[in-house]
KEMARKE-805861 format. One record per residue (C-alpha): residue number from 1; x, y, z. Coordinates in pm, 1 decimal. Layout:
<r num="NUM" xx="X" yy="Y" zz="Z"/>
...
end
This chain:
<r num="1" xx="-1929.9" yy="3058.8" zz="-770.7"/>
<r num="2" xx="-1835.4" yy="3174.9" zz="-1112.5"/>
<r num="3" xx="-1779.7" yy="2972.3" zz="-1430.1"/>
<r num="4" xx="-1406.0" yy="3053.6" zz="-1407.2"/>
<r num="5" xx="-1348.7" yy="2973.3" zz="-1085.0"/>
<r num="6" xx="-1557.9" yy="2655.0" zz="-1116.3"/>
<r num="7" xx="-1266.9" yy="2562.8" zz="-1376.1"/>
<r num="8" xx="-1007.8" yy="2668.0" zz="-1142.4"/>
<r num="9" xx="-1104.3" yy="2430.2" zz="-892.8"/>
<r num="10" xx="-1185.2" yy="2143.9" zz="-1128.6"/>
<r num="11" xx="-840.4" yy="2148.4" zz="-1290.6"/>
<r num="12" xx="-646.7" yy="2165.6" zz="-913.7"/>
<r num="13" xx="-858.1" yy="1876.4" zz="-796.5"/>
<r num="14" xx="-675.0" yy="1552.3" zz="-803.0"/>
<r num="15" xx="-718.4" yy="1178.5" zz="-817.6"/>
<r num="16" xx="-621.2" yy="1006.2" zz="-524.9"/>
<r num="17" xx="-651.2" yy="610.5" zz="-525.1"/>
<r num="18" xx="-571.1" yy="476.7" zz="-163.4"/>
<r num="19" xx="-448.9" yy="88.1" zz="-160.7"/>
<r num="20" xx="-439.4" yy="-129.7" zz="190.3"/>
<r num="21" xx="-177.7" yy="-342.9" zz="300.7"/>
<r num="22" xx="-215.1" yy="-735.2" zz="420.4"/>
<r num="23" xx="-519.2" yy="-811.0" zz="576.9"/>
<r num="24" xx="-687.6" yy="-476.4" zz="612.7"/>
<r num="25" xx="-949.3" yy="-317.7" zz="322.8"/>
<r num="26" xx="-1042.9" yy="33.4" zz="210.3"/>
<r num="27" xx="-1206.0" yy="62.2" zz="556.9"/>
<r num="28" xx="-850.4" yy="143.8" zz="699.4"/>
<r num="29" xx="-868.6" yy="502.0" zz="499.2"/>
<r num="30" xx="-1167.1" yy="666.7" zz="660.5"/>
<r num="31" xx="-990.6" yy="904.2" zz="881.9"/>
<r num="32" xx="-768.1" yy="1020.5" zz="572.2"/>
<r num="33" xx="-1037.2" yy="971.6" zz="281.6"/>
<r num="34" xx="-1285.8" yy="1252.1" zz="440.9"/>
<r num="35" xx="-937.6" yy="1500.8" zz="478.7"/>
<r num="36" xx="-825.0" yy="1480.6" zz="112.2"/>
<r num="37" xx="-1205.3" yy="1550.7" zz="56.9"/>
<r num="38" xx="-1249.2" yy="1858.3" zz="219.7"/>
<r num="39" xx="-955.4" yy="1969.2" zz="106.9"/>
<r num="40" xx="-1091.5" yy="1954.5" zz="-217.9"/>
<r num="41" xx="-997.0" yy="1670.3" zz="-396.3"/>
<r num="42" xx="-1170.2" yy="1307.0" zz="-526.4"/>
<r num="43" xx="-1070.4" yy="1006.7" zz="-352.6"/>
<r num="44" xx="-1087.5" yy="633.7" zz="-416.0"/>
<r num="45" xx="-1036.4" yy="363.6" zz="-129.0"/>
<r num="46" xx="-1000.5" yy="6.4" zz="-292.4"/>
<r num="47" xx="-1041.9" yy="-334.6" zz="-156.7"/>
<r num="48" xx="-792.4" yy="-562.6" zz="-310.6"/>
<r num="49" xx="-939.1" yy="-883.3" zz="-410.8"/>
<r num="50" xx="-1052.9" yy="-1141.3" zz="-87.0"/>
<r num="51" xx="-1019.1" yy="-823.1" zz="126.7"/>
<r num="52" xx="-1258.0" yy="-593.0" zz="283.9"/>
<r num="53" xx="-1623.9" yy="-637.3" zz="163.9"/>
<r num="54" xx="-1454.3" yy="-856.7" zz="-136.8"/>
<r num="55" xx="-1661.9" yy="-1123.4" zz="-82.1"/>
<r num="56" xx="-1364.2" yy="-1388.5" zz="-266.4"/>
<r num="57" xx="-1161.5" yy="-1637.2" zz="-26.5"/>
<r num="58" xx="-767.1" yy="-1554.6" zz="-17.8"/>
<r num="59" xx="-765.5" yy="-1912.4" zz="-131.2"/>
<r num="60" xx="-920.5" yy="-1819.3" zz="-441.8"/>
<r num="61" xx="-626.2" yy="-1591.0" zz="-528.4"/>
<r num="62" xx="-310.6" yy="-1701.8" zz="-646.1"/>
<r num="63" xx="-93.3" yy="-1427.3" zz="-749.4"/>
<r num="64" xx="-36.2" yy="-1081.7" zz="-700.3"/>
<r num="65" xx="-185.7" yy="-993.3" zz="-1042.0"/>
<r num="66" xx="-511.3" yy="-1107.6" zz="-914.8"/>
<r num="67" xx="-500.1" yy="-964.1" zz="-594.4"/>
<r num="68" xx="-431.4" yy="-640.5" zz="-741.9"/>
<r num="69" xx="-706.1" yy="-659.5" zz="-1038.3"/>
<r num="70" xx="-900.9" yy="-419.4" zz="-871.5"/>
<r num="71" xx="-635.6" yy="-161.1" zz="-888.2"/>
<r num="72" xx="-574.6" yy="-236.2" zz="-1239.6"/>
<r num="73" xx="-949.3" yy="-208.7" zz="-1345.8"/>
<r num="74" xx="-929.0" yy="96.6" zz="-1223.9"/>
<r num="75" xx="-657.8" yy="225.8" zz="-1411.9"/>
<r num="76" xx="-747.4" yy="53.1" zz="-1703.4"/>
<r num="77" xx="-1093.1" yy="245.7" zz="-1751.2"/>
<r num="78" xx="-926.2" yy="586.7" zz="-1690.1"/>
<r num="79" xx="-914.8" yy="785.1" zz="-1993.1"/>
<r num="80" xx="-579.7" yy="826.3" zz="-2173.7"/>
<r num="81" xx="-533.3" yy="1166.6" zz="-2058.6"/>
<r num="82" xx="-650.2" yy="1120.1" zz="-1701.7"/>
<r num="83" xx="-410.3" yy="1055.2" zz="-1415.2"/>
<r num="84" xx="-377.4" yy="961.2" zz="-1041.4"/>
<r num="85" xx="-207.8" yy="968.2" zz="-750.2"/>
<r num="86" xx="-172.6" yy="603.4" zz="-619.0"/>
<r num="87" xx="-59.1" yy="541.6" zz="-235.0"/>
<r num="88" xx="15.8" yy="190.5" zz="-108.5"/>
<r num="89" xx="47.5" yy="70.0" zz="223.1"/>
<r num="90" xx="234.5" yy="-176.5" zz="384.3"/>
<r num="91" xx="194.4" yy="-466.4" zz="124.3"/>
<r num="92" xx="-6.1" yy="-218.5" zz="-129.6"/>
<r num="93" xx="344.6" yy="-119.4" zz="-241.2"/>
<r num="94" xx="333.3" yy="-393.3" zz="-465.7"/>
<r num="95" xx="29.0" yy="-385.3" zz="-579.7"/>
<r num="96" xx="151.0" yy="-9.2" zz="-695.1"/>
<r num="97" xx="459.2" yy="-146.7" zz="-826.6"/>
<r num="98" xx="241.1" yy="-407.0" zz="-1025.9"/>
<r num="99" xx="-17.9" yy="-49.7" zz="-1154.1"/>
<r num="100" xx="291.1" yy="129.2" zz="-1216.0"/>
<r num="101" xx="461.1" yy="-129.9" zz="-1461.1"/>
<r num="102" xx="71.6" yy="-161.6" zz="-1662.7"/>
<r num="103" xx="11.3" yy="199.6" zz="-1666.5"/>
<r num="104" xx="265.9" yy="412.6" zz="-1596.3"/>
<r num="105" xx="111.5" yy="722.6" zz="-1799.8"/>
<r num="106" xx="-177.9" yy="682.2" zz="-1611.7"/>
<r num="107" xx="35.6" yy="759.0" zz="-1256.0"/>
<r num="108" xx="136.3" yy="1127.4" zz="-1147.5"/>
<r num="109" xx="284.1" yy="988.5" zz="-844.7"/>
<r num="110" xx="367.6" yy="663.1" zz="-659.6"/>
<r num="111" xx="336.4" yy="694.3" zz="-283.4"/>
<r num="112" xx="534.7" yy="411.5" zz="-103.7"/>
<r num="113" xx="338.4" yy="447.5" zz="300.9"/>
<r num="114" xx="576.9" yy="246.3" zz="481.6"/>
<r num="115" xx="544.9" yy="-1.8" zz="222.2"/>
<r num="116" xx="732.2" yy="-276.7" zz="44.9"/>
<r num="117" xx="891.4" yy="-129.9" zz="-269.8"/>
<r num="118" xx="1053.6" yy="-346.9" zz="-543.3"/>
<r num="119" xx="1318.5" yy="-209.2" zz="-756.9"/>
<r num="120" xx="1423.6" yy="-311.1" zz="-1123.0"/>
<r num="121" xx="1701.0" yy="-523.7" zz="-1100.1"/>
<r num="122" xx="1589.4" yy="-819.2" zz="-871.4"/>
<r num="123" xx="1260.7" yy="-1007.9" zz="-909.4"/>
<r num="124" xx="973.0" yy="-839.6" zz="-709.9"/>
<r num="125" xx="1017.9" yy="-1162.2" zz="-456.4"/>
<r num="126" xx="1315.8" yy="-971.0" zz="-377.5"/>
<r num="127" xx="1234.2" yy="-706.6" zz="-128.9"/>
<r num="128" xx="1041.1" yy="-997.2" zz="66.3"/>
<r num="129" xx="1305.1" yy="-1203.3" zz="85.7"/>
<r num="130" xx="1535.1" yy="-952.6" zz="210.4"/>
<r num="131" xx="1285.8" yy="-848.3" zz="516.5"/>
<r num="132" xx="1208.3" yy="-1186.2" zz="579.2"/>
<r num="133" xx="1590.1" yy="-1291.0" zz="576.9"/>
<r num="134" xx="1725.1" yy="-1408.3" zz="995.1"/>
<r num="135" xx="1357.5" yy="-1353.4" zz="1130.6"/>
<r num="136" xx="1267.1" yy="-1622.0" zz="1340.1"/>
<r num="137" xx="891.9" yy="-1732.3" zz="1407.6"/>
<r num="138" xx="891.8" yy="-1522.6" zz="1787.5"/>
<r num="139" xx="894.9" yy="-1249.1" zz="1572.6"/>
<r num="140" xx="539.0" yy="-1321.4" zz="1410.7"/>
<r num="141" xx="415.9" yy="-1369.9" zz="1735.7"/>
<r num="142" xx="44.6" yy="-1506.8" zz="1670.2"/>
<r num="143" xx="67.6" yy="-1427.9" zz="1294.3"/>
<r num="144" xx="-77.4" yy="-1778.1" zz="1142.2"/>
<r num="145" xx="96.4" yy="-1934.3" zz="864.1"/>
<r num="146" xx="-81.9" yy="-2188.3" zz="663.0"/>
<r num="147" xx="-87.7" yy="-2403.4" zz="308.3"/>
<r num="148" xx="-363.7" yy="-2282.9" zz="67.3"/>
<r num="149" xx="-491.9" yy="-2641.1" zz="80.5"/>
<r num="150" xx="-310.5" yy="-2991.5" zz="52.1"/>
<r num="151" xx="-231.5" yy="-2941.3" zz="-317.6"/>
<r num="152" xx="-115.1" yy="-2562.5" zz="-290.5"/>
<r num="153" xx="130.5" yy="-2648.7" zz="-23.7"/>
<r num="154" xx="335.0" yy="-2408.7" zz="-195.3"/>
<r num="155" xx="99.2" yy="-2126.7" zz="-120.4"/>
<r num="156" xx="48.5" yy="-1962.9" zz="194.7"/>
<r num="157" xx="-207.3" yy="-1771.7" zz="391.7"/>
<r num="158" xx="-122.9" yy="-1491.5" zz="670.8"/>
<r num="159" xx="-373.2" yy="-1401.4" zz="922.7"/>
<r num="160" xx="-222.3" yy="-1160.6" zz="1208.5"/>
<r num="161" xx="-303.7" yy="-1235.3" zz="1572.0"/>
<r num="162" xx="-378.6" yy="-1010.1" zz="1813.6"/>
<r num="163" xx="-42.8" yy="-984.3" zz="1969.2"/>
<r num="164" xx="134.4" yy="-930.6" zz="1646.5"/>
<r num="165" xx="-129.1" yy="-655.1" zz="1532.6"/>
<r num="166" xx="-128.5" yy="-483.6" zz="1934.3"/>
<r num="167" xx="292.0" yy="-445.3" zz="1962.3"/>
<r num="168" xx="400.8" yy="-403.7" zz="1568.1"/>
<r num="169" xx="120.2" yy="-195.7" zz="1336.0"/>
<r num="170" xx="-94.1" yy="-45.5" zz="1615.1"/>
<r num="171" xx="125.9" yy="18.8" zz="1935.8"/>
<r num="172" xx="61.8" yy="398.9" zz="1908.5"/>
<r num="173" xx="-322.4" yy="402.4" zz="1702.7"/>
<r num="174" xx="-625.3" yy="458.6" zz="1898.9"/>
<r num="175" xx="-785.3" yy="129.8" zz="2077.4"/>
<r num="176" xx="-1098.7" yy="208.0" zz="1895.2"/>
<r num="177" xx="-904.8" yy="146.5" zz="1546.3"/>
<r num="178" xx="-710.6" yy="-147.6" zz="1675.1"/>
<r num="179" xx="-1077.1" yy="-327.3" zz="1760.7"/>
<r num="180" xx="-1191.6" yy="-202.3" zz="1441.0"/>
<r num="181" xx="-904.1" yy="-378.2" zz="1297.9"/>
<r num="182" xx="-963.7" yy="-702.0" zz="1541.1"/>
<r num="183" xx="-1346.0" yy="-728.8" zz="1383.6"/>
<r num="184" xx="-1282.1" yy="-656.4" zz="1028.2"/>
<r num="185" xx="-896.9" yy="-789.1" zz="958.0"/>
<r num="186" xx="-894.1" yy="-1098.0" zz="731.9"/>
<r num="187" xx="-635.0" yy="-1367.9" zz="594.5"/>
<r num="188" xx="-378.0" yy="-1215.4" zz="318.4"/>
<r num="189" xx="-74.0" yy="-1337.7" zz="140.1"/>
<r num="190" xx="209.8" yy="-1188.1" zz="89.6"/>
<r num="191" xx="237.9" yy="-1398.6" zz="-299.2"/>
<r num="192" xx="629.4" yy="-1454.7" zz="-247.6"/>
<r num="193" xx="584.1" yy="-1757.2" zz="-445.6"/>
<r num="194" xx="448.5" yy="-1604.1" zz="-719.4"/>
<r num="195" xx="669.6" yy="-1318.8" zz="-691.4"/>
<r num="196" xx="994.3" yy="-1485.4" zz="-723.4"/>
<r num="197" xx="897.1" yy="-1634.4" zz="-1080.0"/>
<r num="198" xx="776.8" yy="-1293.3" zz="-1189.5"/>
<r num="199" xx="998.7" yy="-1092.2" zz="-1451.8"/>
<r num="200" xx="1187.0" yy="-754.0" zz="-1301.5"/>
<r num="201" xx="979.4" yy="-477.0" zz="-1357.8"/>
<r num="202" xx="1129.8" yy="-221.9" zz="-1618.2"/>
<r num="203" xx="1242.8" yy="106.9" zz="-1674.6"/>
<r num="204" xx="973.2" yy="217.4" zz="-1911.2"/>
<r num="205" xx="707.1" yy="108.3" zz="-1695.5"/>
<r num="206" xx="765.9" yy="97.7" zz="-1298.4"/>
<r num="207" xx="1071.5" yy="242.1" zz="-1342.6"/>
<r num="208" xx="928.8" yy="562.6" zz="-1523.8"/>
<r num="209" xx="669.0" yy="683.1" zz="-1259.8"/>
<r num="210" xx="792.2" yy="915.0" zz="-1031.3"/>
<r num="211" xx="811.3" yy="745.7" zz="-656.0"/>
<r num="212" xx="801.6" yy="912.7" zz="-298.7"/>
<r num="213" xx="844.2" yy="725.8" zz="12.0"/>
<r num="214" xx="691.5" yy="828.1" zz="348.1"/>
<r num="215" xx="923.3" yy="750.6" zz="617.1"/>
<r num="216" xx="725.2" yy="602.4" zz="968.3"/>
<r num="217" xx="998.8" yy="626.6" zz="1277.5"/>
<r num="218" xx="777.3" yy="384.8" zz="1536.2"/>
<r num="219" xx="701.4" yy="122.6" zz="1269.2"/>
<r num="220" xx="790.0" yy="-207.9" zz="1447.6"/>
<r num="221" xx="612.1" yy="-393.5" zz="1124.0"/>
<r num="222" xx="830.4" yy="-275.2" zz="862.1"/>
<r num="223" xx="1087.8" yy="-106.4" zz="1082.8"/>
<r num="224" xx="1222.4" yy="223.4" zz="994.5"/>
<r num="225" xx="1579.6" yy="62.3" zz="935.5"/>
<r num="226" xx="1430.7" yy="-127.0" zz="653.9"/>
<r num="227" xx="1259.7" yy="134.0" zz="543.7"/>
<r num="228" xx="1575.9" yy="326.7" zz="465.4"/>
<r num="229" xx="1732.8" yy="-43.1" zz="354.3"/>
<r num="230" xx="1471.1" yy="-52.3" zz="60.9"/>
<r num="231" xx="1504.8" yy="358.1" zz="-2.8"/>
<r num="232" xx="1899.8" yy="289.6" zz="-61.9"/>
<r num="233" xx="1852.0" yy="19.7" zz="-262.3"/>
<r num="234" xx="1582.1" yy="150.9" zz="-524.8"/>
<r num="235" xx="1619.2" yy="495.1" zz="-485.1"/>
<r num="236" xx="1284.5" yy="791.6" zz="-464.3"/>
<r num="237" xx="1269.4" yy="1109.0" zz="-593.0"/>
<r num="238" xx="1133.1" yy="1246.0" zz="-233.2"/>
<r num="239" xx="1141.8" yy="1098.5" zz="142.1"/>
<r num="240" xx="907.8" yy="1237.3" zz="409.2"/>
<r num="241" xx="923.4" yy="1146.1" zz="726.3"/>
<r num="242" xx="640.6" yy="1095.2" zz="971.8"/>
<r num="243" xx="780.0" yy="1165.1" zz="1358.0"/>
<r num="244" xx="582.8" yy="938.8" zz="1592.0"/>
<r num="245" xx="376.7" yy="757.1" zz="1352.4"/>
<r num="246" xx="338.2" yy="350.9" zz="1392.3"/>
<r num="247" xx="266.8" yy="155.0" zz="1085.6"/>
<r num="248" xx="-63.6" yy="222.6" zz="1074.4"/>
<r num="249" xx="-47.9" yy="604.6" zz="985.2"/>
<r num="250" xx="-355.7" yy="690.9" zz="888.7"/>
<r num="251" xx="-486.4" yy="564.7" zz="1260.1"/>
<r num="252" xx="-167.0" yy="703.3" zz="1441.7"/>
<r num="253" xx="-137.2" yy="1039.4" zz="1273.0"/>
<r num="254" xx="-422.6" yy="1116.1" zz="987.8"/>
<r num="255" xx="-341.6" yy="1461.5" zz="1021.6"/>
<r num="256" xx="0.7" yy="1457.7" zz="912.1"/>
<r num="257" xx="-34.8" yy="1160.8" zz="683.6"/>
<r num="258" xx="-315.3" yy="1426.0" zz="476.6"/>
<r num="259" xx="-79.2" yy="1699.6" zz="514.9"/>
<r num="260" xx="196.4" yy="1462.5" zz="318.3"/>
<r num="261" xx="-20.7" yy="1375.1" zz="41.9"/>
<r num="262" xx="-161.5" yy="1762.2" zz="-27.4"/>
<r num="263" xx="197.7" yy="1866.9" zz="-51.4"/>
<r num="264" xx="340.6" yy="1537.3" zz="-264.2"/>
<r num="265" xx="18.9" yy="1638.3" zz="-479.2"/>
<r num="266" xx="109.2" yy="2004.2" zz="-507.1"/>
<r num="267" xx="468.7" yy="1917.6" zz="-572.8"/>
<r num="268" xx="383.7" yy="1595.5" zz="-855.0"/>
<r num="269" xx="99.0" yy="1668.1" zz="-983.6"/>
end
């Protein structure tokens, strides 16, 4: 390979940072990670803090901020002139939204998988509230619920049962990833409390970075009306839908979730 096209292919290679949602770690990425690979570019999977091999207890972390400081050490030691491509799933949507407002120069892209996206004019509690508005406990199924201890009654730990995980995120994924999910899944939160006293996020910082949103029609976690719901209210530049995908895309349809990301990096970045 010559010099030139050594350059070539050095200067079309992107940055792609991959963040969970609740419960899950960077393991959830390796059907997609090795795709964006061998297609070229560099790839980063993340475990959020007290997730995946994190060896911290949810317990141990209060906000979102913290949760996400993995994220934004990341960012943070990126040089000035470097940039990513950030996806989010599920509740990694905030964690982007939380990257975006710190270091929005450092962000090509914002990729909303399915994922809980915030807009500027309500706290970032706000797009919780309004999926958690009329649902009753039967819809949780086995999802546990519980105080962070006697004197954090006001924070809460989530830790999906079987039954939840089985008929909303992984009706249509392999069985092999929906044991791998049984064995490694641990307790999350979803921060609300620490979300509603948070400042909006603002137009120079979340508000700036450009935002897609990729669209999954069988999602019975975050259902696809929702979706749309949080689209309408806090508009994207792009919306790609994902035919047949549950909410765990990159077990239900890899393929196609790659196949999103190449072209949102092609057409961003």
């Amino acid at each position: 390979m010559t010099y030139y096209q050594n350059m070539k292919n050095l200067k079309s290679q992107k940055h792609f940072v991959l963040v969970h949602g609740a419960g899950h770690g960077a393991w959830c990425w390796y059907k997609v990670k090795p795709l964006l690979e061998s297609s070229g570019h560099r790839v980063t999977a993340l475990d959020m803090a007290a997730s995946g091999v994190d060896m911290r207890a949810i317990q141990d972390v209060h906000t979102l901020e913290e949760y996400t400081k993995p994220l934004l050490d990341l960012l943070e030691k990126f040089p000035i002139n470097d940039k990513v491509i950030i996806v989010g799933h599920s509740l990694g949507g905030l964690n982007l939204a939380l990257a975006m407002e710190k270091f929005p120069e450092k962000i090509y892209v914002a990729v909303f998988l399915t994922a809980f996206m915030p807009d500027i004019d309500h706290r970032p509690s706000f797009v919780l509230d309004q999926f958690n508005e009329g649902k009753s406990t039967e819809h949780w199924l086995d999802t546990q619920f519980a105080p962070y201890s006697s004197s954090l009654q006001h924070l809460t730990t989530m830790s999906f049962g079987p039954k939840f995980m089985s008929s909303k995120l992984y009706q249509l994924s392999p069985i092999e990833d929906f044991e791998l999910a049984k064995a490694l899944a641990r307790p999350s939160s979803l921060f609300i409390d620490d979300l509603s006293k948070t400042k909006n996020y603002t137009i120079g910082g979340y508000g700036s970075v450009t935002r897609v949103f990729i669209l999954c029609d069988e999602d019975k976690g975050i259902t696809e009306e929702f979706q749309r719901w949080m689209i309408e209210n806090h508009p994207v530049k792009e919306v790609i839908k994902i035919d047949g995908a549950d909410h765990m895309a990159m077990f239900s349809k890899p393929k196609e979730l790659c196949h999103c990301l190449l072209e949102i990096a092609h057409k961003y970045a």
